[in-house]
C-alpha positions in Angstrom: 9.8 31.9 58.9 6.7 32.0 56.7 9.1 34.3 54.0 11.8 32.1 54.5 9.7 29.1 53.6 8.2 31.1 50.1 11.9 31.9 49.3 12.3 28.2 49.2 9.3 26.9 47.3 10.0 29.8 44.9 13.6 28.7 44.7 12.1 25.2 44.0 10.0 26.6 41.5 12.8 28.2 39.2 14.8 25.1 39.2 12.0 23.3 38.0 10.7 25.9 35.6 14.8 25.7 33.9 14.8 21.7 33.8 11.4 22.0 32.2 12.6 24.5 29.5 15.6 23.0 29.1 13.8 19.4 28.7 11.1 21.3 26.1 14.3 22.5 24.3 16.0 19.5 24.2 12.8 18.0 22.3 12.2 21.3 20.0 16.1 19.9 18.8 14.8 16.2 18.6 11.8 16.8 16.8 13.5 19.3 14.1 16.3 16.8 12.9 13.5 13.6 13.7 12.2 11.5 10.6 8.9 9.5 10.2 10.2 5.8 10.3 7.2 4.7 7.8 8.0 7.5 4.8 11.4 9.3 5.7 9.9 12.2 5.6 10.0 15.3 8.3 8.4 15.0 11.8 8.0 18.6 12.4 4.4 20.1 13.5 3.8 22.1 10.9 5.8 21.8 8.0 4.3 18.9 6.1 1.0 19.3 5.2 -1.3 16.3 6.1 -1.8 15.5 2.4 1.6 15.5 1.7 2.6 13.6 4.6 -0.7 11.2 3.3 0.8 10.4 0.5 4.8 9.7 1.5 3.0 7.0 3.4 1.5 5.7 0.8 4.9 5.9 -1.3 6.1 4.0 1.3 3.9 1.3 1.5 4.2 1.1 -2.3 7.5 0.6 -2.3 7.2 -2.0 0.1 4.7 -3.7 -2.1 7.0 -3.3 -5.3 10.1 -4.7 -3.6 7.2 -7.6 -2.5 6.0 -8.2 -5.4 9.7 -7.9 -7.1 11.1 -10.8 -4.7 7.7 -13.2 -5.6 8.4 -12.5 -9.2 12.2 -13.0 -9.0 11.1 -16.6 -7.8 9.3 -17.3 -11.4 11.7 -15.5 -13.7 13.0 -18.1 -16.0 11.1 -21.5 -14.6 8.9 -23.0 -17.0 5.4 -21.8 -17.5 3.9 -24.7 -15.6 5.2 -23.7 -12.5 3.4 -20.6 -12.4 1.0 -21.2 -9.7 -2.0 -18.1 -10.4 -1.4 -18.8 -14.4 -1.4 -22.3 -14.3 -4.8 -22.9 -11.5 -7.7 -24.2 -13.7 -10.3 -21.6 -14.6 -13.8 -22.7 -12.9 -16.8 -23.1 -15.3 -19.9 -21.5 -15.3 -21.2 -23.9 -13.2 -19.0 -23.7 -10.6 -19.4 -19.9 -10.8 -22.8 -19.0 -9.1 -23.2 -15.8 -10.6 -26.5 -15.5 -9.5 -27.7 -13.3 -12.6 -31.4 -12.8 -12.4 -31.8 -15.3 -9.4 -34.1 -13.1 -7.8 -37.3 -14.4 -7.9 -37.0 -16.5 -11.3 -34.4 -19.3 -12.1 -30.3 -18.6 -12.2 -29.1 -17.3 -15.5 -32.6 -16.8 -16.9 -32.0 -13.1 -17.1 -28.6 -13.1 -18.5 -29.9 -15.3 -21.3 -33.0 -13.4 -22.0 -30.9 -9.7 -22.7 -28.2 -12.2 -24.6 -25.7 -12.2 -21.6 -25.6 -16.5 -21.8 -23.4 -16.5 -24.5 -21.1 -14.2 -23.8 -20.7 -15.8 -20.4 -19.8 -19.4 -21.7 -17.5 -17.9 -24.4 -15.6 -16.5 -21.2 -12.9 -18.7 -20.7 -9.3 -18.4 -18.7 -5.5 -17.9 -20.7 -5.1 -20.6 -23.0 -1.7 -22.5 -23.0 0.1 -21.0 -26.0 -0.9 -17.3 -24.2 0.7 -17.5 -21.1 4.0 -16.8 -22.1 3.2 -13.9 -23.9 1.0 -12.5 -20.7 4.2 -13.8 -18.7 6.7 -11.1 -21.0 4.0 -8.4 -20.1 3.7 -9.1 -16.6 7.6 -8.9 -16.1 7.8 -6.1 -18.1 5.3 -4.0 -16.4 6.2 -5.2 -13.1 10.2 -3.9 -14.1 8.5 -0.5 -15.6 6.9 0.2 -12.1 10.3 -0.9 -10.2 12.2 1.7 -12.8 9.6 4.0 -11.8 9.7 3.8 -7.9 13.3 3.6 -7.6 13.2 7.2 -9.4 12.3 8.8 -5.7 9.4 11.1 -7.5 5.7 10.1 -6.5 4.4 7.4 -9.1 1.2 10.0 -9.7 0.1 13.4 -9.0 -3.5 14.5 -7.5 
């Protein structure tokens, strides 16, 4: 009886033991032809390093920004440079700005203009009106450089 019974559990034991190798086969397949859903890239254990994988993430996420950044800017191209909401936002004055330049211990902006810094921050001012469309050409053509550049598939830089 008591062999009879191990002949069983042992029986058991095999059938288990082949689903399980089957099942760990059945994910060594999975895993080999899987993709990361964030980059594209390969899943395997192993055959990515962790930099490399690192940084198809961060293509990734670039891309997501550019194409972003591409549909927010396809929303300005050719309106009129008051409708530009970032270019066209008043600039706050020094006032409004509490830079808080030698406010430790002594009055604000007594430091600044003692080492000459005063004047060079009230001569800081934002884009004046007859500038914006030139920064506006240079913004649309950088922003289309970097597009070019990503669609390429290489990584935008190397480390």
């Amino acid at each position: 009886m008591k062999t009879q019974h191990e002949r069983h559990e042992n029986t058991q034991l095999r059938n288990e033991n082949e689903k399980l190798r089957a099942d760990n086969m059945r994910y060594r397949e999975a895993l080999g032809s899987a993709s990361c859903p964030n980059c594209g890239g390969p899943t395997a254990i192993g055959e990515m390093s962790f930099d490399e994988h690192h940084l198809r993430l961060e293509n990734a996420r670039l891309r997501e920004e550019i194409d972003r950044i591409s549909a927010i800017a396809a929303k300005y191209v050719g309106k009129p440079v008051g409708n530009y909401p970032l270019l066209s936002s008043p600039v706050p004055s020094r006032s409004q700005l509490d830079l808080g330049v030698g406010s430790f211990g002594g009055q604000p902006g007594m430091a600044g203009e003692i080492y000459g810094g005063g004047d060079f921050l009230r001569s800081i001012s934002g884009p004046n009106e007859a500038d914006k469309p030139l920064i506006i050409e240079i913004a649309v053509a950088a922003m289309e450089e970097l597009i070019r550049m990503a669609q390429m598939g290489e990584p935008l830089w190397m480390t």
